[in-house]
C-alpha positions as CSV (number, residue, x, y, z in Angstrom):
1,X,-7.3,2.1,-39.0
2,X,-5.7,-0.6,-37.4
3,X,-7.0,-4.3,-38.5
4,X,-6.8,-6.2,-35.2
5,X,-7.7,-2.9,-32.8
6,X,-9.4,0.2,-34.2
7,X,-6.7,2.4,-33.5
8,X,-5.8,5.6,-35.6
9,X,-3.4,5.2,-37.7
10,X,-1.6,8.5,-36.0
11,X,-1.4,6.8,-33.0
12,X,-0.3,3.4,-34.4
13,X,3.0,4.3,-35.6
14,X,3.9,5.2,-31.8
15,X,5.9,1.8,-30.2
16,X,3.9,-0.2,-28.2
17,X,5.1,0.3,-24.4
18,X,5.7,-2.4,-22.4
19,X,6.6,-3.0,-18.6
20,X,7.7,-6.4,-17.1
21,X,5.2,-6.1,-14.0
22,X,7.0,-8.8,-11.6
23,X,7.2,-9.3,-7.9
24,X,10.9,-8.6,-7.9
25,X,10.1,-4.6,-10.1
26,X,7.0,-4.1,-7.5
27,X,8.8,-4.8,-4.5
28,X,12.0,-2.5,-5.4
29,X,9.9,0.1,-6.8
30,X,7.9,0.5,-3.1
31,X,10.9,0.4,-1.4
32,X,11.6,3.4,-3.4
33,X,8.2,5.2,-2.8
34,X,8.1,4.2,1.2
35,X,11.5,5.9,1.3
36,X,10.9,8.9,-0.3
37,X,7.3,9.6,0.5
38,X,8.2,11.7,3.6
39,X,10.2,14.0,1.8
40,X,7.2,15.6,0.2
41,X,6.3,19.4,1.3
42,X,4.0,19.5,4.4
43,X,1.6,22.0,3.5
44,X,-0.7,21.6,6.9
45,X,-0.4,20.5,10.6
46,X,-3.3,17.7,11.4
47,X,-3.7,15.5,14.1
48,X,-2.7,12.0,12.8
49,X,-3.6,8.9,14.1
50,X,-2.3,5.2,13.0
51,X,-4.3,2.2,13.4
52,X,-4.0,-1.5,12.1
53,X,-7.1,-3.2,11.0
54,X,-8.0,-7.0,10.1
55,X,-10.0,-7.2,6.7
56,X,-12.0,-10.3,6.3
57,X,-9.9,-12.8,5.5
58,X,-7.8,-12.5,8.7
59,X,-4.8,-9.9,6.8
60,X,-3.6,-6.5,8.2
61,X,-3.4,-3.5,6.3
62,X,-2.9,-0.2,8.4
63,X,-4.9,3.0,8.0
64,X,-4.1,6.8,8.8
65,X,-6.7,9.4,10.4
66,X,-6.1,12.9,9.6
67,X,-8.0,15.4,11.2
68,X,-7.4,18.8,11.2
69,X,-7.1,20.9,14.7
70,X,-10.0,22.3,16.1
71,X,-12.5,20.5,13.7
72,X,-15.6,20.3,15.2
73,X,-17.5,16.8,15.9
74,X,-19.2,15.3,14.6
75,X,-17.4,15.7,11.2
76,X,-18.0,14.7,7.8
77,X,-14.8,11.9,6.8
78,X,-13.1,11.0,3.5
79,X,-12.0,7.3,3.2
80,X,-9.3,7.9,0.2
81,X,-8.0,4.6,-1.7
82,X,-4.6,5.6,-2.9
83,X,-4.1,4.8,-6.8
84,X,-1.0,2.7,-7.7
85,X,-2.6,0.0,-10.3
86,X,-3.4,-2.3,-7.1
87,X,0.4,-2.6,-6.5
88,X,2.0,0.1,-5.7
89,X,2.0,1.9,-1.9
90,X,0.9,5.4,-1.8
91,X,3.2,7.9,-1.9
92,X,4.1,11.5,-0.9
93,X,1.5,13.2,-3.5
94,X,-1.3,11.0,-2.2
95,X,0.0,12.2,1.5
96,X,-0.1,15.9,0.0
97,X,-3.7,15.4,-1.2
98,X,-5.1,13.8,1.5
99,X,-3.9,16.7,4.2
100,X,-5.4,19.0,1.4
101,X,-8.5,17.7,1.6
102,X,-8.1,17.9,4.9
103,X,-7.4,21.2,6.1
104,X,-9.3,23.1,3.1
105,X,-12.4,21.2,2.9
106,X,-12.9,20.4,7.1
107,X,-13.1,17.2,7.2
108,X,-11.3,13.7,8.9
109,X,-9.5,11.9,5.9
110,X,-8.9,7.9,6.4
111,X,-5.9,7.0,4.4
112,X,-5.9,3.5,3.7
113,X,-2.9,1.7,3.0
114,X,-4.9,-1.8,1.3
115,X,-2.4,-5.1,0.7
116,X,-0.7,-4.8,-2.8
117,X,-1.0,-7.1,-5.4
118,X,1.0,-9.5,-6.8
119,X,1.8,-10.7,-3.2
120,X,-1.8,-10.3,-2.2
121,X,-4.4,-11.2,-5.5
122,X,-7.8,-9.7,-5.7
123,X,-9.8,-9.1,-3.7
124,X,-7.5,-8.5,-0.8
125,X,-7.3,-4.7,-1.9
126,X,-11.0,-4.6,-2.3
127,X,-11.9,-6.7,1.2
128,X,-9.2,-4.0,3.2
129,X,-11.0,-1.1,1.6
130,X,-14.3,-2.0,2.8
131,X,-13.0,-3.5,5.7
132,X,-11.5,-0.1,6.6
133,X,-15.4,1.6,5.7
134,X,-17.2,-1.0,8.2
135,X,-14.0,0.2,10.4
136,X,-14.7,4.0,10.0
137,X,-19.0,3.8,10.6
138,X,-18.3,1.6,13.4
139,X,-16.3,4.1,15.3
140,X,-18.4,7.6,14.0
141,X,-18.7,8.1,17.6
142,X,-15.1,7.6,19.0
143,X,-13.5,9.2,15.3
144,X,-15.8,11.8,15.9
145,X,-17.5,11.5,12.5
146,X,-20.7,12.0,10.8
147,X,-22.0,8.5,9.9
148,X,-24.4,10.7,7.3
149,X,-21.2,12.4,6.5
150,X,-19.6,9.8,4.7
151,X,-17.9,9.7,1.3
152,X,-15.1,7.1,-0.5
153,X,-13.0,8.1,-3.4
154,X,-9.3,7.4,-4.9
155,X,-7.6,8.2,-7.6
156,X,-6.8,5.6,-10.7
157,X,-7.0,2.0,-9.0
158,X,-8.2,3.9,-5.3
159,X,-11.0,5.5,-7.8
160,X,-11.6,1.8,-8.6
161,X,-11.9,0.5,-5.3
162,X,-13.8,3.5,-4.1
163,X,-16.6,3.1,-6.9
164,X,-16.9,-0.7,-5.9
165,X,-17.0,0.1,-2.2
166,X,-20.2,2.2,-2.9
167,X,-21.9,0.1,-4.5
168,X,-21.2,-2.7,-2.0
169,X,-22.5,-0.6,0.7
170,X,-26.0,-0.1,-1.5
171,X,-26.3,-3.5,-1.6
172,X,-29.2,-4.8,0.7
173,X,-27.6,-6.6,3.3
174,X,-24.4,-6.3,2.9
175,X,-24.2,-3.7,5.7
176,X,-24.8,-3.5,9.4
177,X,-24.9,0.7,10.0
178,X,-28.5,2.6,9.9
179,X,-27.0,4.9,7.6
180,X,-27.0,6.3,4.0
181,X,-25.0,4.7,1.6
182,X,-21.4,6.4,1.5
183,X,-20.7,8.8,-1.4
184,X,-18.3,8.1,-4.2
């Protein structure tokens, strides 16, 4: 075993992997991911709205609705947090998921697209996210959504978010809605 870390000594011989995280990498790399996320296969036809939301410190971050044809009201939603360690945009496999979830489970899917670090620091991500949940009960009636209905989840940083959204929403008033807590 190793004597600062107790890693296995299998695994220590591997090279440590490193990756110079900087504003200039982040910003290319998106540019990248923005540019090629519509190229992905669309595997379903929804309805898609785009909206622009404030979180609470006064920044936009814009959000997209997907709701399959013909779903009935009101209907239970999905606010997905899009993985990307906080810095990265989402991209065409999170697009691909999200219509997924969609179509095959019958229900509106909220997208959200949070502010990215570096350029905005925690908890800009985290504020947008919750911003976007406040966003989402506020409108059940106009979405069409079950305020009872509710879940939040993400993959790898989203999953992150998503668990701390939750447990903001349990949290005695923090909250304005006469709901249940969402699920995560």
């Amino acid at each position: 075993m190793s004597k600062k870390y107790n890693i296995h000594p299998d695994f220590a011989r591997f090279p440590v992997f490193s990756f110079r995280f900087n504003s200039v990498i982040v910003a290319t790399l998106n540019l990248l991911i923005r540019t090629t996320r519509w190229l992905g296969k669309r595997s379903y036809s929804l309805d898609t709205q785009y909206h622009t939301l404030v979180s609470a410190d006064g920044g936009s971050f814009d959000i997209m609705v997907m709701k399959p044809y013909g779903l009935r009201s009101p209907a239970p939603a999905l606010l997905y947090y899009h993985g990307g360690a906080f810095a990265m945009t989402y991209a065409s496999n999170h697009l691909q998921s999200c219509e997924r979830y969609a179509n095959e489970a019958g229900c509106v899917v909220i997208l959200v697209a949070y502010r990215l670090a570096p350029r905005h620091p925690f908890p800009c991500a985290f504020d947008d996210c919750y911003a976007a949940l406040q966003w989402a009960v506020a409108g059940c009636d106009s979405l069409g959504l079950d305020r009872h209905r509710i879940a939040v989840g993400g993959d790898s940083a989203g999953g992150a978010l998503a668990a701390g959204v939750a447990q903001r929403a349990r949290d005695p008033g923090t909250n304005n809605w006469s709901t249940s807590a969402p699920s995560c």
